[in-house]
C-alpha positions as CSV (number, residue, x, y, z in Angstrom):
1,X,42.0,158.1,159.9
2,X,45.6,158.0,161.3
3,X,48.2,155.1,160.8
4,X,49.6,153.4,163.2
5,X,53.6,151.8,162.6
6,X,55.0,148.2,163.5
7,X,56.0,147.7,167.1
8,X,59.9,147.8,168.3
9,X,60.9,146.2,171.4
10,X,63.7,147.9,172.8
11,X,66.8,147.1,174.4
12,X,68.3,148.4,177.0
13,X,72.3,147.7,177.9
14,X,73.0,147.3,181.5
15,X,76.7,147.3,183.0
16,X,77.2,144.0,184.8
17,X,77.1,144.6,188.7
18,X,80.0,144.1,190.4
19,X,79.1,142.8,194.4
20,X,80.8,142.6,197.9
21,X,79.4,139.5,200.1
22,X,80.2,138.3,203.3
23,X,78.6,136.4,206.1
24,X,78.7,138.7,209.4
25,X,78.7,137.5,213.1
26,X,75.9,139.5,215.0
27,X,76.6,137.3,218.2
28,X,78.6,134.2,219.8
29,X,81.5,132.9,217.8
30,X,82.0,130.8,214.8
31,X,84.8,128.7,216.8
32,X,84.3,126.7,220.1
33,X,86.7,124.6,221.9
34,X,85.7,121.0,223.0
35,X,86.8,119.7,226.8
36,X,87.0,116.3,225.9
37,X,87.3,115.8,230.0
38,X,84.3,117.7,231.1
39,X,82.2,116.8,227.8
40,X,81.6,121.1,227.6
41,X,81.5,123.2,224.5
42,X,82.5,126.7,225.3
43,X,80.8,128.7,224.4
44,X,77.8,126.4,224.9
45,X,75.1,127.1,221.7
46,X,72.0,125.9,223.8
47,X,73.4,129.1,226.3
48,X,74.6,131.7,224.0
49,X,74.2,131.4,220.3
50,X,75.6,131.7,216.9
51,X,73.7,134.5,214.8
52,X,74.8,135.4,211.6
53,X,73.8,137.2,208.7
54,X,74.6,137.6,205.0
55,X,75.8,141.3,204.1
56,X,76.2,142.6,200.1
57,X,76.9,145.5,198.6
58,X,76.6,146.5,194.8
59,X,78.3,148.9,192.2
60,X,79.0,149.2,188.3
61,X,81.3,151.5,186.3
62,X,78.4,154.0,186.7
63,X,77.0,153.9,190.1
64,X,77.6,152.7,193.5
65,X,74.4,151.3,195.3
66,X,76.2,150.8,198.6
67,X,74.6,147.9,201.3
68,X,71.8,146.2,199.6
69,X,68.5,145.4,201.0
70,X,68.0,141.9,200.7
71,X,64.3,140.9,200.0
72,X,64.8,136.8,201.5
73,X,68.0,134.7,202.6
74,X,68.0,131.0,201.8
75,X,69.6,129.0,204.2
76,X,72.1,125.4,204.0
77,X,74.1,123.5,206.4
78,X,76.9,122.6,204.1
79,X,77.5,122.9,200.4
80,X,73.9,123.6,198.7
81,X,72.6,120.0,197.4
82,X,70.1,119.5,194.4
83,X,66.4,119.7,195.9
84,X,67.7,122.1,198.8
85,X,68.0,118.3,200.9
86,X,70.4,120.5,203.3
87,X,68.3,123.5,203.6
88,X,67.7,124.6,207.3
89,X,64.1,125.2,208.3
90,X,62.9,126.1,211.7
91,X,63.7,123.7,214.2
92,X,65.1,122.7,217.3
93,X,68.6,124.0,216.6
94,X,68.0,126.6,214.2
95,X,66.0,129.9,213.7
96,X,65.8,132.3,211.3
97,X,64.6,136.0,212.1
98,X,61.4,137.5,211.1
99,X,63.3,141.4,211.7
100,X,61.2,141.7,215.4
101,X,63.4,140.9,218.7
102,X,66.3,143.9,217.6
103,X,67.9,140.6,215.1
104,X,67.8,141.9,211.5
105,X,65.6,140.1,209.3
106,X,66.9,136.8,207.7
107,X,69.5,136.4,210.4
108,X,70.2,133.0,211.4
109,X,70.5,131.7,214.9
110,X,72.1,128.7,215.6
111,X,71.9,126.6,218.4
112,X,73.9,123.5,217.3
113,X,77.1,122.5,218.7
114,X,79.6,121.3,216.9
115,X,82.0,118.1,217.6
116,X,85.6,118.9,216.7
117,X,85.2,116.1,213.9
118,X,82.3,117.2,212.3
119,X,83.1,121.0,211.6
120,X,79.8,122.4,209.0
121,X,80.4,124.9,206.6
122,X,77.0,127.0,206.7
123,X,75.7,128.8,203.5
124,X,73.9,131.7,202.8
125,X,72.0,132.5,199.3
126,X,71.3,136.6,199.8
127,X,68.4,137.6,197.3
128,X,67.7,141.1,196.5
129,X,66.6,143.2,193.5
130,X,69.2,144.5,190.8
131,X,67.1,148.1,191.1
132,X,68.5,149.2,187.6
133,X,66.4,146.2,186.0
134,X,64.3,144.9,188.8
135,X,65.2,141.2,188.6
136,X,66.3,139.1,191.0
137,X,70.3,138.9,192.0
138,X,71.5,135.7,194.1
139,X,75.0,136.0,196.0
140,X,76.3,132.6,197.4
141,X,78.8,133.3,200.0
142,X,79.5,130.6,203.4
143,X,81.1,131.1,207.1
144,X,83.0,127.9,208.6
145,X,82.0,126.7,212.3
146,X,84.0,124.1,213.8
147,X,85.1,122.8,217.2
148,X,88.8,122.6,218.8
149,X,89.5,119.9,220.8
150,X,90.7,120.5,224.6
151,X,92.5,117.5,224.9
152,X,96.9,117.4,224.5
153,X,97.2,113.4,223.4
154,X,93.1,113.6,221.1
155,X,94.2,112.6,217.7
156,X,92.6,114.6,214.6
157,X,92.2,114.5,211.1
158,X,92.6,118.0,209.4
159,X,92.5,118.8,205.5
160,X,94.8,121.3,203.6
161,X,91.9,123.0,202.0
162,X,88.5,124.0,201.9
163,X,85.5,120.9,202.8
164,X,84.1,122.1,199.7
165,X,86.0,122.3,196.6
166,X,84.3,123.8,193.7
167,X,86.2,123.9,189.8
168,X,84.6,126.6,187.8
169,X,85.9,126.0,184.1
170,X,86.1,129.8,184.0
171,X,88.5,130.4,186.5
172,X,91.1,127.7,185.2
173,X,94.7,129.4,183.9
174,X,94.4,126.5,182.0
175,X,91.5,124.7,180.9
176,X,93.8,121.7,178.7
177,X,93.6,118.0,180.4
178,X,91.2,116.8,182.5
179,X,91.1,119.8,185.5
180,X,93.2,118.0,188.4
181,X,92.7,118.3,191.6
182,X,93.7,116.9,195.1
183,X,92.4,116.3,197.9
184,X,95.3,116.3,201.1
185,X,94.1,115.2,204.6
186,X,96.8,115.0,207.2
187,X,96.1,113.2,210.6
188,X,97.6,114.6,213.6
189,X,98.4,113.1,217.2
190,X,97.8,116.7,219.4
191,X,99.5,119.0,217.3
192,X,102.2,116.6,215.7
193,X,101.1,115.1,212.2
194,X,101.5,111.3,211.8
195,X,104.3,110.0,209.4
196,X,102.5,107.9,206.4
197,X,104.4,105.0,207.5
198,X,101.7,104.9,210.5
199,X,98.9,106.2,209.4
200,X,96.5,104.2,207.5
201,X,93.7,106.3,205.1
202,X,90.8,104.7,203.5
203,X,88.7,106.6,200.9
204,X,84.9,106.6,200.6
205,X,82.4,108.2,197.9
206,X,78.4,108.5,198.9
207,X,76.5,106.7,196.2
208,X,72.3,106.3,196.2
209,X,73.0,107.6,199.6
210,X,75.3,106.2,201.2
211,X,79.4,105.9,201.0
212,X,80.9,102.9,199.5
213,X,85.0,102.3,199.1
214,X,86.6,104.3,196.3
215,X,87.6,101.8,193.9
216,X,90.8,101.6,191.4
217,X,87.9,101.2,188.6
218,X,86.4,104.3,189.3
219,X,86.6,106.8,186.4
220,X,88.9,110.0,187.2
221,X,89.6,109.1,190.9
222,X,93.3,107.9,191.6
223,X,93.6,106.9,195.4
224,X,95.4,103.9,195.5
225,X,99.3,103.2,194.9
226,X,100.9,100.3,192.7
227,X,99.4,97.5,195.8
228,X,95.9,98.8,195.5
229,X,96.2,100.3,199.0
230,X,94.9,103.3,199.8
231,X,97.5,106.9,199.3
232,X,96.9,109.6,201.7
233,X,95.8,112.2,199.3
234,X,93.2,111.4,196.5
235,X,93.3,113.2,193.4
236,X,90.2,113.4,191.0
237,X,89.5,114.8,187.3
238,X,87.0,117.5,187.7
239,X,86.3,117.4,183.7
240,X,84.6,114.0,184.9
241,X,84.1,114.2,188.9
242,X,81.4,117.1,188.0
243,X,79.6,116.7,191.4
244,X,80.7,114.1,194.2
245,X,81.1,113.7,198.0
246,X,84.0,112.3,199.6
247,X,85.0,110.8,202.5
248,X,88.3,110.1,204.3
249,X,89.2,108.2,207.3
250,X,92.4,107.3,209.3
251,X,94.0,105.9,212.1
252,X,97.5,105.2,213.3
253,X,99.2,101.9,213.2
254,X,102.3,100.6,214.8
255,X,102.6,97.0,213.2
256,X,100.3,95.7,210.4
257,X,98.3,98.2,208.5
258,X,94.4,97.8,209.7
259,X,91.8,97.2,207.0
260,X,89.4,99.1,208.4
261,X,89.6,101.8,210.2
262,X,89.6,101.7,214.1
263,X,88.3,104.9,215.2
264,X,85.1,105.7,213.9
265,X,85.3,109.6,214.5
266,X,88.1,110.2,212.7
267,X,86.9,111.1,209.3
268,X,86.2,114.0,206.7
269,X,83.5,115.0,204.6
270,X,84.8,116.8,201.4
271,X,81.9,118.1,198.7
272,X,83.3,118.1,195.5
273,X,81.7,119.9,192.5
274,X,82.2,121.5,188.9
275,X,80.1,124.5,188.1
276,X,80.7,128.4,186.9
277,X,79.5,131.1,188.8
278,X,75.8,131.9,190.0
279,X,76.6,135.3,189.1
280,X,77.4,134.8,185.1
281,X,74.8,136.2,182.8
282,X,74.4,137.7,179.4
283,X,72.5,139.2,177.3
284,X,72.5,140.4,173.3
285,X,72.3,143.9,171.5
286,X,71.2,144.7,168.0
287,X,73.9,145.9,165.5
288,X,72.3,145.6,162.8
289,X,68.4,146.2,160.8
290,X,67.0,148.5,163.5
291,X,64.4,149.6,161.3
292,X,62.8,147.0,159.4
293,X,60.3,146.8,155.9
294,X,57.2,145.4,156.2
295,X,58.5,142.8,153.6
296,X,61.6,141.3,156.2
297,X,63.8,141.2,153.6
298,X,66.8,143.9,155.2
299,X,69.2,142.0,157.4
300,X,69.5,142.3,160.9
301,X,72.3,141.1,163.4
302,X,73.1,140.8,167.0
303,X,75.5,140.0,169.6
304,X,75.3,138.0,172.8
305,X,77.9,139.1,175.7
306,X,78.9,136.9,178.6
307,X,79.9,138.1,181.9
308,X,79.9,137.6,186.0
309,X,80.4,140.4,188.7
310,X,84.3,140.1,187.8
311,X,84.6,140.7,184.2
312,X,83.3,139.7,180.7
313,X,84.2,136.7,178.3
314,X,85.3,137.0,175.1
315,X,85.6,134.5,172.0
316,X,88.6,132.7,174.0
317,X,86.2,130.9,176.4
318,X,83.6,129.7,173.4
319,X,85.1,126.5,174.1
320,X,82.9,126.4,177.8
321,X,79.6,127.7,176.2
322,X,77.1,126.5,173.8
323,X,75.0,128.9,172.3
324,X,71.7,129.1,170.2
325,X,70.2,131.6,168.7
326,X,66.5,131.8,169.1
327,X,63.3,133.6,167.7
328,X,59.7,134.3,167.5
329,X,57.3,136.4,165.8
330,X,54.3,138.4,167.7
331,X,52.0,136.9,165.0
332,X,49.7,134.7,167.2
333,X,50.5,131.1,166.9
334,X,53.9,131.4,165.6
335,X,56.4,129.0,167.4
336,X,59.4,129.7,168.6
337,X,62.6,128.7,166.0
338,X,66.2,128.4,166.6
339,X,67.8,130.9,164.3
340,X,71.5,129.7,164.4
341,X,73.9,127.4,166.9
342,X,77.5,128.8,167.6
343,X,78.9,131.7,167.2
344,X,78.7,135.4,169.5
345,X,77.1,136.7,166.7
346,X,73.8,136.4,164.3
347,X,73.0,137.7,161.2
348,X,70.0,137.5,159.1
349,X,66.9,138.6,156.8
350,X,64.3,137.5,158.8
351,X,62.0,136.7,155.3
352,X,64.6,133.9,154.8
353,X,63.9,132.3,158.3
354,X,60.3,132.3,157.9
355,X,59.0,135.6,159.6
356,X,55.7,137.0,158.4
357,X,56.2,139.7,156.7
358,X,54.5,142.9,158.8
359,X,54.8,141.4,162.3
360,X,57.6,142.2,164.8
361,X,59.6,139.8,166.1
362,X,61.9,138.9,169.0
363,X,65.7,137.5,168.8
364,X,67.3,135.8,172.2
365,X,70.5,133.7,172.9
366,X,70.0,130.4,175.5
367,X,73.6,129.8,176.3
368,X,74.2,126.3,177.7
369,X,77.7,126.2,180.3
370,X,79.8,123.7,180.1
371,X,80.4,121.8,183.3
372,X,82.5,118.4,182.2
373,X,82.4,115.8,179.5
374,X,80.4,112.7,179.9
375,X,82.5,109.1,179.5
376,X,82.0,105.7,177.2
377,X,81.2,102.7,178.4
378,X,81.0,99.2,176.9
379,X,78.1,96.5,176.5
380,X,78.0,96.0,180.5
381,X,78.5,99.6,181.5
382,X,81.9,99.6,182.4
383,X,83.8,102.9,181.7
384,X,86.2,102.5,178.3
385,X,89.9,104.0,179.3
386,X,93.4,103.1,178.4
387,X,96.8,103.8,179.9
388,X,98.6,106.5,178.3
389,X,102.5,107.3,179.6
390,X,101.2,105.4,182.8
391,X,98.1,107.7,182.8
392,X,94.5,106.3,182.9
393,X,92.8,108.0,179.7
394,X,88.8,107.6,180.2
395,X,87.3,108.0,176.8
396,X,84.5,111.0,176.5
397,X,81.9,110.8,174.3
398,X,81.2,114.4,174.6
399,X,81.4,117.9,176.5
400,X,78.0,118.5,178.9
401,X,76.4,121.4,179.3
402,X,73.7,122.8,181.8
């Protein structure tokens, strides 16, 4: 009668993919223009629509896979929210292709005009299948649609930036401090801007779904100037502002500044959020006890690697990453057990950790990102900071990961 040896799962080491997204314009225009006079949109939606579709292409050091085909396209009408709450389904205003009619599959036709104050950043989640290991690859990229308005004397509120700002920890030059960012609207009278002397901005954040004032109490957000009245740009800590939506309102003034403001479609809505890429992954190869005793007693080590579509991280960006080191045996009704926490690398003789000696096992990193630091507070729940060189210090209690 034969013998038969222990089983050996292998490992295979796969390049990260490098990818090319855009969203491209089949038909209409991303831009319309507004006659406030004649109340028209041209081009008019409901006449000729928007139809646009997400387009990636893929490559690694080894191997370029040109266009990809994408096996489903998920759909939002702004920045995508936890629960998809924004995704667009079939509706009234939208449609999204089934491939007949000539319009590739997944395209998406839109219908909707859009009011010069209300511009909509549409996104587009593109889904196809890495073919080297046949799992699933998301690409996130968005296409702006937004009105001008036909009228010389129509005031407007514009922002010097992007309606959605996102801070990924891995992208900071330098990662020290608490992230700043700003916010800068500018409102405009035709295509003059208005001096701050006489234009008045008041700040909002949504909260349990709806917007409220920005308050001078509220942690990492710095709006207001030495009177408590509202600045025109707002600046925010992104270390603790890890996912927000603002919003900004103005008007002009020629005596007393308003406390409220007096046109009602003057206003932006800027999404705020702190989060790495969609595209970072990693994964871990053996260096070490290959072949293994039946008695687990030789060592055997491993490394986890990090990386996106742009490059790898090394050790230097440890400080944004939480890792544990996990295992399990193939013997039924073993349990899973973490191995180690920290470090890129593991090393161990698996009879010390508990393995049963003649059945294989498995090793495997979970590698938690880090996406801010969570804040104190006191007995009522008000946030613990101090002033520091005329600085507002919040006191963390800890980095958070996801």
């Amino acid at each position: 009668m034969g013998i038969k040896s222990n089983k050996q799962w292998g490992r295979i080491y796969v390049a990260p993919l490098s990818l090319q997204g855009e969203i491209i314009v089949l038909s209409g225009s991303p831009v319309q223009t507004y006659d406030k006079q004649l109340r028209e949109y041209s081009p008019d939606r409901t006449l000729t629509p928007l139809v646009i579709v997400p387009k990636v292409s893929a490559f690694d050091e080894k191997t370029v896979f040109g266009e990809m085909e994408l096996t489903g396209v998920e759909w939002f009408e702004g920045a995508p929210r936890d629960k998809s709450a924004n995704r667009i389904v079939e509706g009234e205003y939208y449609s999204i292709s089934d491939g007949s009619g000539g319009v590739p599959k997944y395209a998406l036709t839109i219908r909707k005009n859009i009011p010069p104050e209300k511009p909509v950043e549409y996104f587009g989640i593109a889904i196809f299948t890495d073919p080297r290991t046949n799992r699933e690859v998301r690409v996130e990229r968005s296409i702006r649609s937004y009105s001008h308005l036909y009228d010389n004397k129509a005031y407007s509120l514009r922002l010097k930036g992007d309606s959605v700002m996102v801070t990924d920890p891995l992208r900071l030059a330098d990662r020290s401090g608490y992230w700043d960012r700003e916010i800068e609207p500018q409102l405009y009278t035709g295509t003059e801007p208005v001096d701050d002397e006489h234009a008045a901005y008041f700040w909002d954040i949504l909260e349990n779904g709806a917007y409220r004032p920005v308050t001078p109490d509220d942690p990492g957000i710095v709006c207001h100037d030495g009177n408590g009245v509202y600045t025109r740009k707002l600046m925010y800590q992104a270390k603790y502002v890890t996912g927000a939506s603002f919003r900004v309102r103005a008007c002009e003034y020629a005596g007393s500044r308003p406390q409220a403001p007096t046109d009602g479609r003057l206003e932006k809505v800027i999404e705020v959020k702190t989060e790495m890429a969609v595209s970072l992954n990693c994964e871990i190869i053996q260096t070490k006890g290959f072949t293994l005793s039946e008695d687990m007693k030789q060592p055997s080590a491993y490394e986890v690697r990090i990386f996106d579509n742009r490059r790898e991280y090394g050790t230097g960006y440890d400080d944004l990453f939480r890792i544990t080191w996990k295992g399990q045996s193939a013997k039924p009704g073993e349990p899973e057990k973490v191995l180690a926490t920290g470090g890129r690398t593991l090393e161990f003789i698996p009879s010390d950790k508990g393995f049963p000696a003649g059945h294989i096992f498995q090793v495997w990193a979970e590698v938690g990102l880090l996406i801010g630091e969570s804040l104190m507070g006191d007995e009522e729940g008000a946030v613990i900071s101090s002033q520091v060189d005329g600085q507002t210090v919040f006191i963390a209690t800890g980095p958070v990961y996801e």
